[in-house]
N, C-alpha and C positions, 0 to 999 in steps of 0.2 A: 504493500500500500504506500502511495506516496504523502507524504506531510508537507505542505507547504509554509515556509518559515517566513513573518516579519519581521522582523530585528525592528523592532524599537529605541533603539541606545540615543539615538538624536533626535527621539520626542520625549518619551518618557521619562528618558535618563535626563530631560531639558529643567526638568522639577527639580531631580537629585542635584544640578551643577549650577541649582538656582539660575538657571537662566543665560549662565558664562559661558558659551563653548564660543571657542573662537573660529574664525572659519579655517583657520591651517587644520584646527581640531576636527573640525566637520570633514573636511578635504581627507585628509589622513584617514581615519573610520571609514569612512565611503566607501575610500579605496579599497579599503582591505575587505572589507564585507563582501563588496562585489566579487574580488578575486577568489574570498572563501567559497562563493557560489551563492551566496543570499538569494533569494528570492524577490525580498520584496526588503527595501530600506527605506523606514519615513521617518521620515523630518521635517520642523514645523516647532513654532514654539510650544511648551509643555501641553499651554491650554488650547493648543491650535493655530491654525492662522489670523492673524492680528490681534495674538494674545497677547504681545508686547505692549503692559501699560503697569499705571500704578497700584489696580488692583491687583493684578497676576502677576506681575514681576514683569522688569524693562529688561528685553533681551539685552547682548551684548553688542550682536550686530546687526545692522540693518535686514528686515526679513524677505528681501528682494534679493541681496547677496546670498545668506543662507541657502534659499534656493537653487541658486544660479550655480554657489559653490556643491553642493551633493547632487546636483544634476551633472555638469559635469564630470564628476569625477567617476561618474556610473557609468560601465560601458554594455554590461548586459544586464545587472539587478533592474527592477523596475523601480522608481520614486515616488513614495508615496506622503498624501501630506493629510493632514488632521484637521477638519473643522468642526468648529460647536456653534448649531446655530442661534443665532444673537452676540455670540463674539465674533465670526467671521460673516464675510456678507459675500453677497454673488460674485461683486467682484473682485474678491479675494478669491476665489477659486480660478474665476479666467483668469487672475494672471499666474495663479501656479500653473497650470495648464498649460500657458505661456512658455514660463519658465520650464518646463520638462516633465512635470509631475504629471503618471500618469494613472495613478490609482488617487481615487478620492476615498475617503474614510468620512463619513460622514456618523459625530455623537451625538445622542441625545440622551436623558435619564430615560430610565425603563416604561417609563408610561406616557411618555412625551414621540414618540415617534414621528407624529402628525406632523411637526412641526420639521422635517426633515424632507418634507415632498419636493418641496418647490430645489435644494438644492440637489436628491437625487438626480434630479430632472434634469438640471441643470448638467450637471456631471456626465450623465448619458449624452446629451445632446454635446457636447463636448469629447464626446470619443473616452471617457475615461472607465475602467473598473472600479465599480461603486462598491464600498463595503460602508453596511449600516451596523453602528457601533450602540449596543445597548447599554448605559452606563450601569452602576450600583443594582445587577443584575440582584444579589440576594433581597432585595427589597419588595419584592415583589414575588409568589406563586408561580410556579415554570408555567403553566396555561398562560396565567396572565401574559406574561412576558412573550409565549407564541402568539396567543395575538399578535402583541406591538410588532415582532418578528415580522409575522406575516403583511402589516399593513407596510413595511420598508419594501418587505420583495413586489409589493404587488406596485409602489410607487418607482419597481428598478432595481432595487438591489442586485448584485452579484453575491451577495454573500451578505451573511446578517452573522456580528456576534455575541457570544455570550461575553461582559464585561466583571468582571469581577470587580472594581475601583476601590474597593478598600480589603481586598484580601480576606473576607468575610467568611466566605465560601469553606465548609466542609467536605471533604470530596463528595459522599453522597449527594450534597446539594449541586453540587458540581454536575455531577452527571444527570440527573434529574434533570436540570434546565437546557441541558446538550442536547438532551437524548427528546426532551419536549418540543425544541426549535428543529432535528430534524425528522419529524414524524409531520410537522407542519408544512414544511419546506419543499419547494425543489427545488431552491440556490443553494448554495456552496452553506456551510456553517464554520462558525472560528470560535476561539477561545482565546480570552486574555487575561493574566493571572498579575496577582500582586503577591507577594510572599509572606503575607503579616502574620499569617498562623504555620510557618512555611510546609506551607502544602503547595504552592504555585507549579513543581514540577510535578509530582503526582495528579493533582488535578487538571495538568494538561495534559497527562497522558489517562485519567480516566473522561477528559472529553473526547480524544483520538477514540478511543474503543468505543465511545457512541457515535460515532461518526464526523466529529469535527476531522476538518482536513486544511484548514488553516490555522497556526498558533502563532500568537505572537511570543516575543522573548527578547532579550536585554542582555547583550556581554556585561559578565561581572554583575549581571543582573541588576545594573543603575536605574534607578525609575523610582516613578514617586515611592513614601512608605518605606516598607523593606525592601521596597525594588520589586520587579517583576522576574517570572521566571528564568532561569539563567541559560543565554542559547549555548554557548559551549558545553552544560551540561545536558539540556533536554537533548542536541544531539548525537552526545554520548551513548544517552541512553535509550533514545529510537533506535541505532547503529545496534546498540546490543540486542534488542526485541525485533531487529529484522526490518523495522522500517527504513525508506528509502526518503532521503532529504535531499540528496543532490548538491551538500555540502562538504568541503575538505575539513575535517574536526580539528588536523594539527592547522593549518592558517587560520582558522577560526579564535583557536586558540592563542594563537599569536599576538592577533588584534587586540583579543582582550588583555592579554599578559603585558604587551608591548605600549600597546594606542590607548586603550580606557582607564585599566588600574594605575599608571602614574598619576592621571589627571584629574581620581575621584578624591573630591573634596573630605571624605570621611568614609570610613568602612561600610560599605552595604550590609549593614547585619540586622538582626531582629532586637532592637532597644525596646525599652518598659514603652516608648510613645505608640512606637511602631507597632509593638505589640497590642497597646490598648487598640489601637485605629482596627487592627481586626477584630478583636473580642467583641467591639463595642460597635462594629459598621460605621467604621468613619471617612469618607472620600480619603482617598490617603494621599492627594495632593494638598489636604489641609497640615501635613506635619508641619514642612520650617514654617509655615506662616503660622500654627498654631506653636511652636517652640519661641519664635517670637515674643508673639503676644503675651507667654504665661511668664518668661521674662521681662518684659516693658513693665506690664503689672503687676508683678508680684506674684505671680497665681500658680498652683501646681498646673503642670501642660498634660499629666495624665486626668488630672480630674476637669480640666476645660477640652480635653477629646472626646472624654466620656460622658461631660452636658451636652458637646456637640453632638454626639450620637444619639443622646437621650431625645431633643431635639431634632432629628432626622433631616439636618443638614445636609446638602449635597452641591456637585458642582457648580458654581455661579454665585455661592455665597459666601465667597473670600471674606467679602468687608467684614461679615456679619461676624466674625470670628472676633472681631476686637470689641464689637460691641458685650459680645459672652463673655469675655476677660473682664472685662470693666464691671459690669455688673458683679461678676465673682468678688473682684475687689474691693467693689464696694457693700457689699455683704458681708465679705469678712470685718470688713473694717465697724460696719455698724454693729456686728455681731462682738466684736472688742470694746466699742465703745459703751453696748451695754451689759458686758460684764465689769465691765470699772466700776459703773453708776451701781 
């Protein structure tokens, strides 16, 4: 059976480097990815196209260059770029399109689909492979979620996936929501993992056995959270179970040993935040900007993860995270001042 791989390292991993890759960096990865045999390499800031601002963080470099820089440096992977609609707009996708990029990823949260038509649309009429990206997948009943599934294929998709975004996912859940998106389906299905309970390789190899047949994955497994599944390992361990990726494992591995682990700002491992972000279902693009916050104000960052969860927070509510700090703040504070009195 064949698995088809995206490497993520230059979107996901765009959260983990807060937003810094420079473009020799970009350049460099591309390269190598390609030559490993990648499939598919996207890039794009963390939160998508024209995610560079002050709520999601200011890229490093212009996101016209970025493009221009991992399209070139691709000579057979495909380029793939990341929108969320209401931070990207139409014409941010003509001009990746422009620029090279020839897979569209098109996220919404799991029960927002709707609001994904007009840029599927768009994407097709564009000549592009559209993959609809289902976010904060545990949030929601696998039915529920084929719906949404179904209503992307039926607006174009090529592919609809299962999104795991805060590593939530138990593998049973895992497969349940895999195995429900392709009993609905006749497009392609994918999986994408975050590592916060680190299950992200096991649960993308029990999405493979329901039938996904695209995964994403991250050298050194950089990405938001604990990171996402780690591609040098997942193709480890496809290579050992017999499936076929159409990747070289030692240059793969080079990339990451060589190109990514100098560059990463801190150890990709499972910390108490990280940790809580899965326990408790939390976007797990919300870490540095909840670590942050719980320093600026004073606040524990696991128990302001785990309001945010309580609260069922999800993508697009950046700001809202300092608002929850502050309040925390000031509750403790009034809660000292009336044990004085």
């Amino acid at each position: 059976m064949r698995v088809y791989i995206t490497d993520v390292t230059l979107r996901d991993g765009d959260h983990a480097m807060a937003h810094q890759f420079s473009l020799q960096q970009i350049d460099a990865i591309a390269r190598g990815l390609d030559a490993a045999g990648v499939d598919i390499v996207e890039c794009s800031h963390g939160d998508g196209l024209a995610g560079s601002s002050i709520q999601y963080g200011m890229s490093r470099e212009r996101e016209e260059d970025i493009l221009r820089t991992a399209a070139t440096a691709l000579t057979r992977a495909r380029l793939a770029v990341l929108l969320l609609p209401g931070i990207g707009t139409k014409h941010d996708r003509k001009r990746a399109a422009q620029l090279g990029a020839s897979v569209a990823r098109i996220a919404t949260h799991c029960t927002e689909a709707d609001i994904a038509q007009q840029h599927i649309g768009l994407a097709k009429e564009l000549g592009m492979r559209v993959v609809g990206f289902l976010m904060m997948a545990h949030m929601v009943p696998p039915a529920t979620l084929a719906h949404q599934a179904r209503l992307m294929e039926s607006y174009g998709a090529d592919c609809v996936y299962v999104v795991d975004s805060a590593g939530a996912m138990v593998t049973p859940e895992a497969r349940e929501r895999v195995r429900a998106l392709r009993q609905a389906l006749q497009c392609d299905v994918g999986f994408h993992a975050h590592n916060n309970l680190s299950l992200a390789v096991a649960n993308s190899l029990a999405a493979i056995e329901e039938g996904a047949t695209h995964i994403d994955a991250s050298t050194c497994g950089l990405g938001a959270g604990a990171g996402n599944t780690q591609t040098e390992v997942l193709v480890a361990v496809l290579e050992r179970l017999g499936y076929e990726t159409g990747i070289d494992l030692s240059r793969l591995m080079d990339v990451a040993e060589e190109l990514v682990r100098p560059i990463m700002p801190r150890p990709q491992i499972i910390d108490r935040d990280s940790l809580t972000i899965g326990y408790a279902g939390v976007y797990s693009t919300f870490l540095l900007h909840a670590k942050r916050a719980a320093k600026q104000f004073g606040v524990d960052s696991r128990a302001l993860l785990a309001e945010l969860g309580r609260r069922k927070m999800v993508g697009g509510q950046e700001d809202m995270i300092i608002d929850v700090a502050v309040e925390m703040a000031e509750a403790r504070q009034r809660a000292g001042n009336t044990a004085v009195s």
